[in-house]
VMD Tcl script that draws the C-alpha trace (Angstrom):
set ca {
  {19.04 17.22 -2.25}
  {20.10 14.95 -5.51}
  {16.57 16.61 -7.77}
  {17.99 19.80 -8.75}
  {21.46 18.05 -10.11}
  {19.39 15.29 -11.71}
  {17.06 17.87 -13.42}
  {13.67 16.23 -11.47}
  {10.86 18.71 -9.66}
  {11.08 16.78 -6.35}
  {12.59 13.60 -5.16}
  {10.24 10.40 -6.28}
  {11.61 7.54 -4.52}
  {9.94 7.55 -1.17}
  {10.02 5.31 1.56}
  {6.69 6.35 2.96}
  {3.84 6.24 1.07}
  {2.87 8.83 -1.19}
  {-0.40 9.17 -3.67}
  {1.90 11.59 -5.90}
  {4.21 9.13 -6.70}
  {1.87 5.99 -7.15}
  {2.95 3.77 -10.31}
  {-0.02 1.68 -11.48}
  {2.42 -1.85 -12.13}
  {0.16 -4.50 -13.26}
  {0.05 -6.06 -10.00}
  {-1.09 -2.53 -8.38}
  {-3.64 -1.84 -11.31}
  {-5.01 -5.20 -10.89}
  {-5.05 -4.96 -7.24}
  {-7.24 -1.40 -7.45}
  {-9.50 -3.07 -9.92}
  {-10.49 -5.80 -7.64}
  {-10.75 -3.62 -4.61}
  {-12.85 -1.26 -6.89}
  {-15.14 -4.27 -7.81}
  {-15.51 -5.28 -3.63}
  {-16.72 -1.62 -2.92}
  {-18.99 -1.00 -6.27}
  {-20.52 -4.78 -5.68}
  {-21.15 -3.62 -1.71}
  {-19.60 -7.06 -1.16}
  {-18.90 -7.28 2.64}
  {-15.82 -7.54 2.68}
  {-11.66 -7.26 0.37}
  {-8.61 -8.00 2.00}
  {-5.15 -7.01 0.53}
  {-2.30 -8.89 1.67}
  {1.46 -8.78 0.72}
  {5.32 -8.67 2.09}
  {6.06 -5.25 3.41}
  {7.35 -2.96 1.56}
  {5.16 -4.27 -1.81}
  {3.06 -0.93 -1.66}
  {-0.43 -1.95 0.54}
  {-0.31 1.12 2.10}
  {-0.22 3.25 -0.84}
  {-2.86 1.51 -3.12}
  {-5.21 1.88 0.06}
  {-4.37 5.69 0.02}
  {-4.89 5.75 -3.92}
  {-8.01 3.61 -3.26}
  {-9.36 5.85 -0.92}
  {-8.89 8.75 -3.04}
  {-10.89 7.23 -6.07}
  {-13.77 6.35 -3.42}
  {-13.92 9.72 -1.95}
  {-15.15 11.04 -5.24}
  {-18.18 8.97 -5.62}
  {-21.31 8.92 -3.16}
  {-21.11 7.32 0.05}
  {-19.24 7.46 2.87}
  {-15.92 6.86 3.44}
  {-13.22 6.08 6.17}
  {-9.74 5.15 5.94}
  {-7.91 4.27 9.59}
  {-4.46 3.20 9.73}
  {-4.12 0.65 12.70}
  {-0.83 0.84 13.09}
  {-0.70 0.17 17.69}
  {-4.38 1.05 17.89}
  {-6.90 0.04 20.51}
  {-10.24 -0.40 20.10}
  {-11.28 2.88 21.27}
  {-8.48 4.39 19.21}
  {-10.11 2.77 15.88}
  {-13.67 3.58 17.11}
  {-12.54 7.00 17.48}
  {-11.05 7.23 14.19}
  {-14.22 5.87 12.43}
  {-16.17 7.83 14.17}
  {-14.18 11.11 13.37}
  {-13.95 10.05 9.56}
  {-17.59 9.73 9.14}
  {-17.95 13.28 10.71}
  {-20.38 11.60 14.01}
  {-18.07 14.57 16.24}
  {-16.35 11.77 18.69}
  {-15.16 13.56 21.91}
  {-12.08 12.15 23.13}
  {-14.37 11.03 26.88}
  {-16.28 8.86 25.26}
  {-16.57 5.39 26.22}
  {-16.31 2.49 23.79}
  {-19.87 1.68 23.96}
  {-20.87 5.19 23.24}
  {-18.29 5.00 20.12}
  {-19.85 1.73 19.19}
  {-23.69 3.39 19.28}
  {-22.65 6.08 17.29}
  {-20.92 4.36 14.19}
  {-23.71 1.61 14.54}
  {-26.12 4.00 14.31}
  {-24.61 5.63 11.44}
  {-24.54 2.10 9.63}
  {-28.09 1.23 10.19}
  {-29.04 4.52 8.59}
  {-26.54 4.25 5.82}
  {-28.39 0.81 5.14}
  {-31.62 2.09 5.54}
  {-31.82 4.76 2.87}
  {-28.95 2.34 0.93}
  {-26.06 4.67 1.17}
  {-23.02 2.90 0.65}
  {-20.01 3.34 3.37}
  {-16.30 1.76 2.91}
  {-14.13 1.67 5.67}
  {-10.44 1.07 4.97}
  {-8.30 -0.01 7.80}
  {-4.48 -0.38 6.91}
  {-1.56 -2.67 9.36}
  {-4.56 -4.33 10.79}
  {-2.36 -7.16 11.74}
  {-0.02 -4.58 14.07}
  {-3.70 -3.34 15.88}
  {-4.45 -4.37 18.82}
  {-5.58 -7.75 18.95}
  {-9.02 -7.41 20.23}
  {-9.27 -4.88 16.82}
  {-10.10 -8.16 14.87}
  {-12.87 -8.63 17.06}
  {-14.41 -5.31 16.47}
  {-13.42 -5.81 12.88}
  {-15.80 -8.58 12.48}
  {-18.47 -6.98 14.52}
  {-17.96 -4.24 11.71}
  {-18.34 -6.34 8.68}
  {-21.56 -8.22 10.88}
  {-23.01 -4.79 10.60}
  {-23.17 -5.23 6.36}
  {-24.44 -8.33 6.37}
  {-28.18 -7.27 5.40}
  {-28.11 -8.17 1.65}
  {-26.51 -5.32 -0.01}
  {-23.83 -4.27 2.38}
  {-24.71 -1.29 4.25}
  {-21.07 -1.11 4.90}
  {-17.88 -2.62 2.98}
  {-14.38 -3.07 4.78}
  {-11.15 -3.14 2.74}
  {-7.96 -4.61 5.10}
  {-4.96 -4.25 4.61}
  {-2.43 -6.49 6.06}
  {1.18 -8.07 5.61}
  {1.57 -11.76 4.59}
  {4.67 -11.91 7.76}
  {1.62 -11.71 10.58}
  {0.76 -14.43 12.68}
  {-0.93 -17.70 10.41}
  {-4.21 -16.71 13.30}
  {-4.84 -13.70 11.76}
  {-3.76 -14.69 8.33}
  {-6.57 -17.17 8.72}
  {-9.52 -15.18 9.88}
  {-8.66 -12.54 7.38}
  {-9.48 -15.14 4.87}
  {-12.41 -16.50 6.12}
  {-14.35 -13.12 6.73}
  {-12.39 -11.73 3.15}
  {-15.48 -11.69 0.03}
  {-12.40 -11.08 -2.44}
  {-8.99 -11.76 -1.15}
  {-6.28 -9.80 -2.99}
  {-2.26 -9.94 -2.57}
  {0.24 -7.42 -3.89}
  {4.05 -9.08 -4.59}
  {7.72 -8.04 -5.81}
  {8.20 -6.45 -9.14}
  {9.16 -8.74 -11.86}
  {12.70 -7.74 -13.98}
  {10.49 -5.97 -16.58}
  {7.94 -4.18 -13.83}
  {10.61 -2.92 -11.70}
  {12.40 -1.11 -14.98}
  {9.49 0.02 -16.21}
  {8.81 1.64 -12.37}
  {11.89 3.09 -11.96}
  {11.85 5.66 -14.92}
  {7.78 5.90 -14.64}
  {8.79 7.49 -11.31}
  {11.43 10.01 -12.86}
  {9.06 11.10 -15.71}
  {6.75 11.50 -12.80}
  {9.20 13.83 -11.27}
  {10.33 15.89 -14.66}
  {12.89 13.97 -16.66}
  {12.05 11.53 -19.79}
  {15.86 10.92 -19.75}
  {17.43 7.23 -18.89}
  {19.00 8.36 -15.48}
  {20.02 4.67 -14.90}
  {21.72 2.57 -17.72}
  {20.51 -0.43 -18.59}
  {22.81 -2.93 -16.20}
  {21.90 -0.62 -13.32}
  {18.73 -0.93 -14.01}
  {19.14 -4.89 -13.68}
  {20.74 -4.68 -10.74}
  {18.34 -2.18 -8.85}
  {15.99 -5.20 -9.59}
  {18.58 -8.05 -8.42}
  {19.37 -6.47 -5.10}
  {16.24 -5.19 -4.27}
  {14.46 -8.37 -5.37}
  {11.73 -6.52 -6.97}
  {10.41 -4.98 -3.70}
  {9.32 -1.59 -4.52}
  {10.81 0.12 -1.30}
  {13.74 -1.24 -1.96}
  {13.85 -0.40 -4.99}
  {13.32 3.10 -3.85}
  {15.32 3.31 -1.09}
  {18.45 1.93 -3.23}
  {17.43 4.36 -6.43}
  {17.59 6.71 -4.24}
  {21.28 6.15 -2.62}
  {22.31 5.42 -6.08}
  {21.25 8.73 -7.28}
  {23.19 10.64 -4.38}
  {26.20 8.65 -4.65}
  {26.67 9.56 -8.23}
  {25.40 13.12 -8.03}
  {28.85 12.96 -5.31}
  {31.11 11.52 -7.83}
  {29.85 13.53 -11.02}
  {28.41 10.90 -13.11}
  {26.10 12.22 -15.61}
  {24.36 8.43 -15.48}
  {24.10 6.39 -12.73}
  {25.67 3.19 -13.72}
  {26.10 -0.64 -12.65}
  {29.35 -0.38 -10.21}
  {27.60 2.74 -8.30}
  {24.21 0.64 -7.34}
  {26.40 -2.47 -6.89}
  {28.72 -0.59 -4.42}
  {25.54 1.21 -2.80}
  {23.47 -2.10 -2.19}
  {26.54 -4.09 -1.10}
  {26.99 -1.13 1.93}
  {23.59 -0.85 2.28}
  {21.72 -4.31 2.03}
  {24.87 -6.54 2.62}
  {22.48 -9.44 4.21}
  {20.21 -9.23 0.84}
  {23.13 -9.49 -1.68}
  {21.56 -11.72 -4.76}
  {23.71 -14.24 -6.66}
  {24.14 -13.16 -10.09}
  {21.87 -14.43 -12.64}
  {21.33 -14.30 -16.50}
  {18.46 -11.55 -17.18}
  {16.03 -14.53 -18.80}
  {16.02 -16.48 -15.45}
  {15.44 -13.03 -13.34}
  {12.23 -12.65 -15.56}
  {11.01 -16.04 -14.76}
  {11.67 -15.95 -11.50}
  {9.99 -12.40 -11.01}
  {6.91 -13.22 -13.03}
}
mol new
graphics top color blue
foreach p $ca { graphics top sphere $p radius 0.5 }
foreach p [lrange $ca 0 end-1] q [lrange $ca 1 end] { graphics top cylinder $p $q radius 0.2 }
display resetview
């Protein structure tokens, strides 16, 4: 709706996650490195953790991608209100074992056991990447563990990566932690990062020009507290509102008005830019 006006090939600041429009922040590069390092290690098992909205789902996507391209097998499940059977199904499908939709969970469990044991046996690496696993069923932890069990012969025959928000219950906070090899958490965008994010994502998108001015670009980061859908969701009402009023910039008083409509219950207290960098860093 707002590209065409603002001079951009397509509209960069989504909500849902998108592999197109993935900016490698330090915290995100350094996230994908020590993911990477799980999976090329065959350590048993990485967990990523974070608030919502910090980009989990995303970097698993992006992570997923990069795996694809090397040997090995490779699954990637969101568990977003799956059963068991739903994420035996999935893993099953994924690894191309054919499910059909009647069978049991103990024939599921056979088949991707079976698959495992072979991977291990002629030492063919398999990652399985499960997003939301704290909004799965709960008895999905159980079969979670029985997974990562089935990589526990040396050199993993099979590596999980989990993805899950630091808001679940402290239970399965916990047991993430004890079964995680490498435990890694994503967090809000510092002053600097969240800048820097913004106009990576409208080069992305086809314009090297400023679109925000400096103070808006302060405040993008002050009312979205560095949370990159936020930030996104509010760049992106910015950018409409202004396109409506003509601006050729969008400029402090049009993100201020949008965020006070729009996040009224998240509405920062003004602070000096050198305290906003400490307290993002």
């Amino acid at each position: 709706m707002y590209a065409k006006y603002w001079g951009l090939t397509d509209t960069p600041f989504r909500t849902e996650p998108d592999p197109r429009w993935f900016v490698e922040t330090p915290g995100h590069d350094e996230a994908l490195a020590r993911l990477l390092f799980v999976i090329e290690q065959r350590r048993r098992c990485g967990v990523l953790t974070g608030p919502s909205g910090t980009g989990k789902s995303i970097t698993l996507e992006v992570l997923a991608k990069e795996v694809r391209r090397r040997p090995g097998a490779v699954a990637a499940v969101n568990l977003l209100g799956k059963t068991v059977h739903e994420l035996l199904w999935d893993v099953a499908s994924e690894l191309g074992l054919g499910p059909a939709g009647k069978n049991s969970v103990a024939h599921l469990w056979r088949a991707v056991e079976d698959f495992l044991r072979g991977c291990h046996a002629t030492r063919q690496a398999t990652v399985l990447i499960f997003d939301h696993a704290d909004q799965a069923a709960p008895d999905c932890l159980t079969a979670l563990g029985r997974l990562t069990q089935l990589g526990s012969f040396g050199n993993a025959a099979v590596t999980l990566v989990v993805g899950v928000g630091t808001e679940s219950s402290s239970q399965t906070a916990r047991w993430l932690r004890d079964i995680a090899d490498v435990p890694v958490e994503l967090t809000n965008l510092s002053l600097e990062d969240a800048t820097d994010y913004v106009q990576s994502l409208t080069r992305k998108a086809g314009n090297a020009s400023q679109l925000f001015d400096h103070a808006a670009l302060d405040r993008l980061s002050e009312f979205s507290h560095g949370n990159p859908r936020e930030l996104n969701r509010l760049c992106e009402l910015s950018l409409m509102a202004a396109m409506v009023s003509g601006e050729p910039q969008v400029d402090e008083a049009t993100v201020e008005s949008v965020a006070r409509e729009f996040t009224p219950a998240r509405n920062p207290v003004r602070q000096p830019r050198a305290e906003l960098v400490k307290a993002g860093s």
